[in-house]
C-alpha positions in Angstrom: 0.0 0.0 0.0 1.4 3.3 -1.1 0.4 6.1 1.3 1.0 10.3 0.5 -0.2 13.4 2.4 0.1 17.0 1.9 -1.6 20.6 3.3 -1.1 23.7 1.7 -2.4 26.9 2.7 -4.6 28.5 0.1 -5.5 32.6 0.0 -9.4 32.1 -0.3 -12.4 30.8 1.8 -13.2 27.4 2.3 -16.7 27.6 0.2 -14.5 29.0 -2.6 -12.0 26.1 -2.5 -14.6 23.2 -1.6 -17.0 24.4 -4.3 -14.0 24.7 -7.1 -12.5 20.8 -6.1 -17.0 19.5 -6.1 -16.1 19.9 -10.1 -14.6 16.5 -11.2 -13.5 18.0 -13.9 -11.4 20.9 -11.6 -9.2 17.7 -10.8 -8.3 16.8 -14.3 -7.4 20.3 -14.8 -5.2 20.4 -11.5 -4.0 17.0 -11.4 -1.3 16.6 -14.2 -1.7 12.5 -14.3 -5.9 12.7 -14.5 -6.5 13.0 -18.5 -9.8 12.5 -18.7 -12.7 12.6 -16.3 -16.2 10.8 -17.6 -19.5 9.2 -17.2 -20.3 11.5 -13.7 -22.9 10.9 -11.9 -24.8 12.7 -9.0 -25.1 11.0 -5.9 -27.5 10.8 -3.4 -25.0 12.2 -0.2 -24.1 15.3 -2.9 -20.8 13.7 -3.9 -20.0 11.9 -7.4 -19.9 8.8 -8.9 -17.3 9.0 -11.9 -14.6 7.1 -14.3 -11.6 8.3 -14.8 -8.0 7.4 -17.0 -4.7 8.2 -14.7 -1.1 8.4 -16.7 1.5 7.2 -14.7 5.2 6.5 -16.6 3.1 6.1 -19.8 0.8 3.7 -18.4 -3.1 4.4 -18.9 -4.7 3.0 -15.6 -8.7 3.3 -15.6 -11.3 3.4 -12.5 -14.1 4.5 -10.8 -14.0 7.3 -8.3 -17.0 7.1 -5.8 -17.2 9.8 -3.3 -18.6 8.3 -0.2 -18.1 11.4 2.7 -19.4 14.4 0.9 -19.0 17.3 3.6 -19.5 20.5 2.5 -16.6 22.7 3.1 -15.1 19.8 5.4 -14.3 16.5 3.1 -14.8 14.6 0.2 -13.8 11.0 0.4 -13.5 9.0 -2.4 -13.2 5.2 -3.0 -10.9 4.1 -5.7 -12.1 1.1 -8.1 -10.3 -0.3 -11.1 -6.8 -0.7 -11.9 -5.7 1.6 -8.8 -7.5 0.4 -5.2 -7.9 2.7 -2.8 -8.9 5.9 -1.4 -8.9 9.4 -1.6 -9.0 12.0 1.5 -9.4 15.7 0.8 -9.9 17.9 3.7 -10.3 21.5 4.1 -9.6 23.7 7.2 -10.3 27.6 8.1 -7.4 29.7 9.1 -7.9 33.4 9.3 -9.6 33.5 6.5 -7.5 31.4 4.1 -8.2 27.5 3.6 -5.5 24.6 4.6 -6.3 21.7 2.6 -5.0 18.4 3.0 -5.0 15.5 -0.1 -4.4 12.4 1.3 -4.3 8.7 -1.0 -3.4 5.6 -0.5 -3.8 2.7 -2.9 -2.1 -0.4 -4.0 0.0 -0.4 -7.2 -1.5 -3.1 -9.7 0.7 -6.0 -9.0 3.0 -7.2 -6.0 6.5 -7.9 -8.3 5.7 -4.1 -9.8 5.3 -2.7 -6.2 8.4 -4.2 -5.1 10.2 -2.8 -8.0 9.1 0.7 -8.6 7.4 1.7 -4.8 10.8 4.7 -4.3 9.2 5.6 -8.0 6.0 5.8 -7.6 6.0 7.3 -3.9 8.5 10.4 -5.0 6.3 10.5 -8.2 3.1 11.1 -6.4 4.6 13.1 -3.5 5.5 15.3 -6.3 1.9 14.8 -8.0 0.3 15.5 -5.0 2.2 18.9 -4.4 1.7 20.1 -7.9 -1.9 19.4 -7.3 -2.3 22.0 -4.6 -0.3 24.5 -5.8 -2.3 24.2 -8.8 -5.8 24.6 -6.5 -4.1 27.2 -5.4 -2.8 29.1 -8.0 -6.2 29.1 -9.7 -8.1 29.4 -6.5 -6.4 33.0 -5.7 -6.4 33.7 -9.6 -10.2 33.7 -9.9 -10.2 31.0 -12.1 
């Protein structure tokens, strides 16, 4: 199991980040490994239902994102199906004014031998992945985007 977790403080309101990362498609544009984002579906709890392609050393990997803790302005919680298992945690926090938000994953790369042989890879890679992801929130958060 591959586990990554990073905050970053962004210069806008809670509502303002929660409602921009509700948009499936706001994680394609902010996640650089998420190239396409299709089939969602409303759910019943306000979250989403949705498939999804992630590129990963030139590897397509398809799945099904289901968001099962939709909090507004607190967390969305998704379940990862497919070709990637696991989850993902996003949490958002008020400070002054500003919003801390946390991305959390975990998930298990498809096979044990390719674990074993690329987990230093794929950990730096989506350490870096994750931090490019919230400085993208955040640079088109604070933007107006």
């Amino acid at each position: 199991m591959i586990e990554v977790s990073e905050s970053i403080l962004i210069d806008a309101p809670v509502d303002e980040v929660y409602e921009y990362m509700d948009d499936p498609h706001s994680h394609a544009e902010v996640t650089p490994s998420i190239t396409d984002v299709r089939n969602v579906e409303e759910l019943k709890n306000g979250g989403k239902r949705l498939e999804y392609t992630y590129t990963i050393g030139g590897i397509e990997l398809d799945g099904e994102l289901e968001e099962t803790d939709h909090t507004e302005n607190d967390r969305m919680l998704f379940e990862m199906q497919g070709e990637l298992e696991g989850r993902i945690d996003l949490t958002y926090e008020r400070e002054e004014g500003k919003t801390s938000m946390t991305y959390s994953a975990e998930y298990d790369v498809p096979t044990k031998v390719l674990e074993k042989l690329v987990e230093p890879f794929v950990r730096k890679y989506n350490e870096r992945e994750l931090r490019t992801t919230l400085k993208n929130v955040k640079t088109r958060i604070e933007a107006g985007d």
